[in-house]
Structure formats: structure tokens, C-alpha cells
C-alpha positions in Angstrom: 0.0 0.0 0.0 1.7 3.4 -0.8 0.3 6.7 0.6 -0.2 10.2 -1.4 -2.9 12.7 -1.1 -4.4 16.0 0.5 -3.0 16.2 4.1 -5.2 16.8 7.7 -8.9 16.5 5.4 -9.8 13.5 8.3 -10.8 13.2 11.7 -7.6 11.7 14.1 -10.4 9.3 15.2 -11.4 8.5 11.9 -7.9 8.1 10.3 -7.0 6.1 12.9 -9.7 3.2 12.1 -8.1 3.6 8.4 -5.2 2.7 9.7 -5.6 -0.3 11.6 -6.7 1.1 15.2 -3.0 1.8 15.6 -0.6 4.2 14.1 2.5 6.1 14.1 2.3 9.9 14.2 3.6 10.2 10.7 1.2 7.7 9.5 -1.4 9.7 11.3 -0.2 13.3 9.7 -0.9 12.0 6.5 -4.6 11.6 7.1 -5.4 14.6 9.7 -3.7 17.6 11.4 -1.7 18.1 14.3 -4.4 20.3 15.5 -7.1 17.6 15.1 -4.6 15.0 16.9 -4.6 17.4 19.8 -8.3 17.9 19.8 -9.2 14.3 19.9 -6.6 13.3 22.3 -8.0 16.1 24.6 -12.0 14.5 24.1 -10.7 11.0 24.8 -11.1 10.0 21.0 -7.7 9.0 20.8 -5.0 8.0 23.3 -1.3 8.8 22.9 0.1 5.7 23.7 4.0 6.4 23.7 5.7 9.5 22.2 4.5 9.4 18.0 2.5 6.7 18.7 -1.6 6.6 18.6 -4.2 4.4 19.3 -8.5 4.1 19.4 -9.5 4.3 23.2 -10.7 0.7 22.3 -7.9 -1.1 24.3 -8.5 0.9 28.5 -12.1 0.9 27.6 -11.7 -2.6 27.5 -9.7 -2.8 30.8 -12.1 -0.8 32.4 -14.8 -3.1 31.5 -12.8 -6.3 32.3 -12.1 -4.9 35.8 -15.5 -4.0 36.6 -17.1 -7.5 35.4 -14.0 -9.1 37.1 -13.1 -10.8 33.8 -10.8 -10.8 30.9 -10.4 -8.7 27.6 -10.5 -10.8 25.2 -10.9 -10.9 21.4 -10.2 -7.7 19.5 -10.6 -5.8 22.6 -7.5 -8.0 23.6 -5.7 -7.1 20.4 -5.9 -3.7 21.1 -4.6 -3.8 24.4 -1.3 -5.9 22.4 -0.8 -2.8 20.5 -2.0 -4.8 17.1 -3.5 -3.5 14.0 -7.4 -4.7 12.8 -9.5 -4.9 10.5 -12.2 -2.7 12.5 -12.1 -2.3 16.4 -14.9 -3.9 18.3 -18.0 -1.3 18.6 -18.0 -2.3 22.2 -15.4 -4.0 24.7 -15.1 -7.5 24.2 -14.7 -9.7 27.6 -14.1 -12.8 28.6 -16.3 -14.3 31.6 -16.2 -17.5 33.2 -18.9 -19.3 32.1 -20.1 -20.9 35.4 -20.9 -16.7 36.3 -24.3 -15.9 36.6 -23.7 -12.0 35.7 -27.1 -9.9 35.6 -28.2 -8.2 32.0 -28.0 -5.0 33.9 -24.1 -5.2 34.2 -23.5 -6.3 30.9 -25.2 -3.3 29.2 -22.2 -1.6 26.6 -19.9 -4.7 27.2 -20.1 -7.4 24.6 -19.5 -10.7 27.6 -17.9 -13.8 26.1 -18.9 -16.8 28.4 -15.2 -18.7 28.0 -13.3 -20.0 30.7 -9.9 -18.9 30.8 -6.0 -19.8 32.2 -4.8 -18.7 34.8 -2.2 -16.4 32.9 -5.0 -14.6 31.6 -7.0 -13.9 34.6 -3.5 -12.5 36.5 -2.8 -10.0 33.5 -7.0 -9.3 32.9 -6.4 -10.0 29.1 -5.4 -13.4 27.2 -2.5 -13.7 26.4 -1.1 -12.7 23.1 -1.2 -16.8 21.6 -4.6 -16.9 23.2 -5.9 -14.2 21.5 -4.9 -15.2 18.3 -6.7 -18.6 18.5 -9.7 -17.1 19.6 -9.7 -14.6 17.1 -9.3 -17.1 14.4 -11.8 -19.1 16.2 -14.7 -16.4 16.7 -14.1 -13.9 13.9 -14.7 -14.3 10.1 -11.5 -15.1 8.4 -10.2 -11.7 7.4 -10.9 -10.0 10.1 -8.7 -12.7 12.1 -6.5 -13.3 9.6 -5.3 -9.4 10.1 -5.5 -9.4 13.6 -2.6 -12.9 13.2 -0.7 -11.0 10.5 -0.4 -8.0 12.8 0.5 -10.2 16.1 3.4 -11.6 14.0 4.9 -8.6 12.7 5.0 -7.0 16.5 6.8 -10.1 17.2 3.9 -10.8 19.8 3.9 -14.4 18.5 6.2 -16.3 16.6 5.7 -18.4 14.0 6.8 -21.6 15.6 4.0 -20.8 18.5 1.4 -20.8 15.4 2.7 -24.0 14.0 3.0 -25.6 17.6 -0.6 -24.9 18.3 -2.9 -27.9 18.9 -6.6 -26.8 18.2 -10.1 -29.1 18.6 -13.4 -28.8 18.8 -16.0 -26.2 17.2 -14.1 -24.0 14.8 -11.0 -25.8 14.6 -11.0 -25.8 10.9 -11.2 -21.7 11.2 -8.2 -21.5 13.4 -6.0 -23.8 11.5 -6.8 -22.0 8.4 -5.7 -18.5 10.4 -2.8 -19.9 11.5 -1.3 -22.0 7.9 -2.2 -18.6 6.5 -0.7 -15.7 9.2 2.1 -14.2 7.8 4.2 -11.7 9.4 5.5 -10.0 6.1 1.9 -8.5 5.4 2.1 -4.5 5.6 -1.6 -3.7 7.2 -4.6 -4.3 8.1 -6.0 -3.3 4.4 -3.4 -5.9 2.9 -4.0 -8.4 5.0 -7.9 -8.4 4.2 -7.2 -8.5 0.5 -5.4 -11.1 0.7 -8.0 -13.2 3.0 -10.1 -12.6 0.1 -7.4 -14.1 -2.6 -7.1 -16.9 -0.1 -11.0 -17.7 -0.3 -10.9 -17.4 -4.3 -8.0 -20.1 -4.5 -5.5 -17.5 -5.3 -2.2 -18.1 -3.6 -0.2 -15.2 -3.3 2.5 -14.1 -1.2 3.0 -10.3 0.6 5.2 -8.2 -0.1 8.4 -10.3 -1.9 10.5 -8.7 -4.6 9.5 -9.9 -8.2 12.6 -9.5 -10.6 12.9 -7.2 -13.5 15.3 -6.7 -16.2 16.1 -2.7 -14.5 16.0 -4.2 -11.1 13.0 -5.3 -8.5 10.1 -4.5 -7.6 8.2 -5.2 -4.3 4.4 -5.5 -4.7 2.2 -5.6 -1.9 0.6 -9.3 -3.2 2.2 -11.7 -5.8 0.8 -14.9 -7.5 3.6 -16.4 -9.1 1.6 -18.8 -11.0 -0.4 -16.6 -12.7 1.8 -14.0 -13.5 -0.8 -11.7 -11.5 -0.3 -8.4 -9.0 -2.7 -7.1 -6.6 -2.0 -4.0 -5.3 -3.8 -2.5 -1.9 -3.6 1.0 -3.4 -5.5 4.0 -1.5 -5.3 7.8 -3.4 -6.1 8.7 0.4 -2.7 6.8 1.5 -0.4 8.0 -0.9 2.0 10.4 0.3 3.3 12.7 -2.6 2.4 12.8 -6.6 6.6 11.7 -6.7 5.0 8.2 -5.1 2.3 8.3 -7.4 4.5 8.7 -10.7 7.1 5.7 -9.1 4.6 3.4 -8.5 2.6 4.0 -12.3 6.1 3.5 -13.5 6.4 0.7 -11.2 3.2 -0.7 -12.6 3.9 -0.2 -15.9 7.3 -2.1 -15.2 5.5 -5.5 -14.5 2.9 -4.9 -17.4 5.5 -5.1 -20.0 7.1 -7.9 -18.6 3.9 -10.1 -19.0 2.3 -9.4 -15.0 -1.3 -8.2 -14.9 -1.6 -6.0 -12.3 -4.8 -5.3 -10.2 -5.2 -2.2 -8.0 -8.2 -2.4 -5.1 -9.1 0.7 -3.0 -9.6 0.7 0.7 -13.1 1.5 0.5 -13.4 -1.9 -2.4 -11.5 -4.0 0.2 -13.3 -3.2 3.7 -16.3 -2.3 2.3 -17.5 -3.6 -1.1 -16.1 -6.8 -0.7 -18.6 -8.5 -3.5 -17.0 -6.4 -5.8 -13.2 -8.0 -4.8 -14.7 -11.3 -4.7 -16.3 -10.9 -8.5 -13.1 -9.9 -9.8 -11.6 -12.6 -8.4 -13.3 -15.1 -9.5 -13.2 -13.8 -13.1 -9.8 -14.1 -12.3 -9.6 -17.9 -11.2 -12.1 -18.6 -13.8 -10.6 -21.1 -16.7 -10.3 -19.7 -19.9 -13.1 -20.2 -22.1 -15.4 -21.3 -19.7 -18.7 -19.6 -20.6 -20.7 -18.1 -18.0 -24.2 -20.0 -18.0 -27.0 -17.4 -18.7 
């Protein structure tokens, strides 16, 4: 995904669910304004989590909510709290509850209560623990939505990859989390890549994130590659894009792989996120044998 465009247009709120829940202050700048940073961390909008970093108020709402119910964040709610990147942050905290409880309605009002029983390592630190919370992701969310949430837990070096292949899963939704975990892959940029390619994944594309295809002038780096099929899928957002320099390297860039034989394809945020049937036609068209007539 590359990043141009008009600078501070956005909400600091709003950019931040763009980017993933979690963001850099430069990544931030690009989408809003130093003056609308201020303003939504003074409203509560936005927490400052270190120095240039930001974050949705998802993850102490969460902790807030865990220590009143005396349970555990869980779920995305717990994925914020790990400082990880999402798809989309939970509308309300997500918490884990014994499930031998009997907890009133009344007390669960704003909390969304998951009745799971959890490890002691969990209940000392009031959120599952960073392995945990991938599993249950992958067991509890649709697939691109966890599948982000696993990319993003690898690439903070939260989990390792040998924890993902060492994990031993059964019972309901077992086939979900091994398919989150064969497919988690630490090299994925985003959030908004990772989704995409979830959707290649469920079209029978295999690709590969962000590995350097070689030219005849050098490499290039596109953000998904299917070797097989020649074929280029590019997470590509005008509102991303940083300066109209980026722009002209990457149509260059594109141009590159056309004339050595790669198609490319270029999806916008808004296509990936939020007009997926759109994605998932064009995919299909792309998987689809050649000749093969469509039945009227």
C-alpha cells in the first residue's frame, strides 16, 4: 500500500480506524492535522500511547470493562490492548467471563460478555495472552478479520511463527483457526493488505505479501504476488499516498511488471473493507478457466 494525497482532510479518530486502530504519528499526519490530533486526544477519542505513537481508546475501555465485570479482555478488545493493528475495532469491549458466572443483564449493558473459561495467565494479567488471543480470534471472527488481527500479532513479534505451527486446536471451529494460522504471515504490511489477501485466499489464489519480483532494471516489491499466474494485486489507496513523486514511481512501477507479461490489479480501501462483493467478482473472473462460458 503506498500513501499520497491531501493532508489533515480527516478526523484523528477516523484516520486512525483507516489505519488499523494503531498508528505512528507520521502515518497519522498523513490523514489529519496536528491540530485535530490534539483535539481528539483532549475529548478522549484518541489516546497517545507512547511518544509518535496513537491508538483508538478501544484497548483501556476494554480494561475498564474487564475490571469491573472481574473478567478478561478478550478478542479484539485484547488485540488492542497488544498494540495490534485490525481490520475494524470492536463497537463495544469484548470480555471474557467464566462461564459458570451468573452475571445480571444489567451489568452487561455496553460490554459485549464472552462466556469462555480462561488460564490462569489470563486472569493474573486481565487479558489473554497474546497466543490466546490469536486462536480465539481465528476461532470467533470471520476469516479476514482474524487473519489481520494474526498478521499483525506476527509482525509486532507478539507471537512467533513456531508458537502458530505448535498450536494444537479441537473442537468447534477448529478448521477456522488452523486455516488463520497455515495462512498468518508476518511480512503482510496492514490491516487493508491483510484483508485483501483473505479474500485471494478464499478465491483459491495463492499469493505471497510483499516479496521482490525481478525485472530486467532491477526489482520490484508489490504488496501481493501470484507467481503462477503471473498476477499483481496491489492494496492502493489515493487517500494513503503520500506525494504525486510516489504516485508517478509506482505507475512506473506498474507499468514495469505490465511489459514484462504481470497483470496488475489495483483495489481501494473502500473496495477491500467495504464492497467486498466487488473484490470477490473480480476474483473469480480471475480464477475462472479460460473459455469457460458463463451460464445465462
Amino acid at each position: 500500500m503506498v500513501v499520497r494525497g491531501k493532508v489533515g482532510v480527516m478526523r484523528a479518530d477516523s484516520a486512525l480506524v483507516k489505519l488499523g486502530g494503531v498508528a505512528s504519528a507520521q502515518s497519522l499526519l498523513r490523514l489529519s492535522s496536528r491540530r485535530r490530533i490534539r483535539r481528539a486526544c483532549a475529548s478522549g477519542r484518541i489516546v497517545k500511547l507512547a511518544r509518535g505513537r496513537y491508538a483508538l481508546p478501544t484497548a483501556p475501555q476494554a480494561c475498564l470493562a474487564a475490571a469491573e465485570l472481574s473478567g478478561v479482555v478478550c478478542l479484539r478488545s485484547a488485540a488492542a490492548v497488544h498494540g495490534w493493528e485490525m481490520k475494524v475495532p470492536p463497537p463495544r469491549p469484548e470480555v471474557a467471563v467464566d462461564p459458570r458466572r451468573n452475571l445480571p443483564a444489567v451489568r452487561r449493558t455496553g460490554v459485549d460478555v464472552r462466556w469462555m473459561a480462561v488460564g490462569p495467565d489470563d486472569a493474573a494479567a486481565r487479558v489473554t495472552t497474546p497466543l490466546r488471543t490469536v486462536v480465539d480470534c481465528a476461532r470467533h471472527l470471520p476469516f479476514d478479520e482474524a487473519l489481520a488481527i494474526a498478521d499483525s500479532a506476527l509482525r509486532s513479534g507478539s507471537v512467533t511463527r513456531a508458537e502458530l505451527s505448535a498450536v494444537q486446536v479441537r473442537g468447534a471451529g477448529a478448521a477456522a483457526v488452523r486455516r488463520v494460522l497455515t495462512h498468518a504471515d508476518g511480512r503482510a504490511a496492514n490491516p487493508f493488505e491483510s484483508v485483501l489477501r483473505a479474500l485471494c485466499i478464499e478465491a483459491g489464489l495463492v499469493v505471497e505479501p510483499q516479496v521482490e519480483v525481478g525485472m530486467m532494471t532491477g526489482t520490484v516489491r508489490p504488496d501481493l504476488v501470484c507467481r503462477s499466474r503471473l498476477l499483481v494485486l496491489e492494496a492502493d489507496s489515493w487517500t494513503f499516498h503520500a506525494s504525486r513523486k510516489a504516485h508517478k514511481r509506482d505507475c512506473a512501477r506498474y507499468n514495469l511488471l505490465v511489459l514484462h507479461g504481470w497483470r496488475v490489479l489495483r483495489f481501494t480501501w473502500e473496495q477491500v473493507m467495504l464492497e467486498q462483493s466487488y473484490v470477490r467478482w473480480v476474483l473469480a473472473e480471475v480464477v475462472r478457466p479460460v473459455g469457460q462460458d458463463e451460464v445465462a
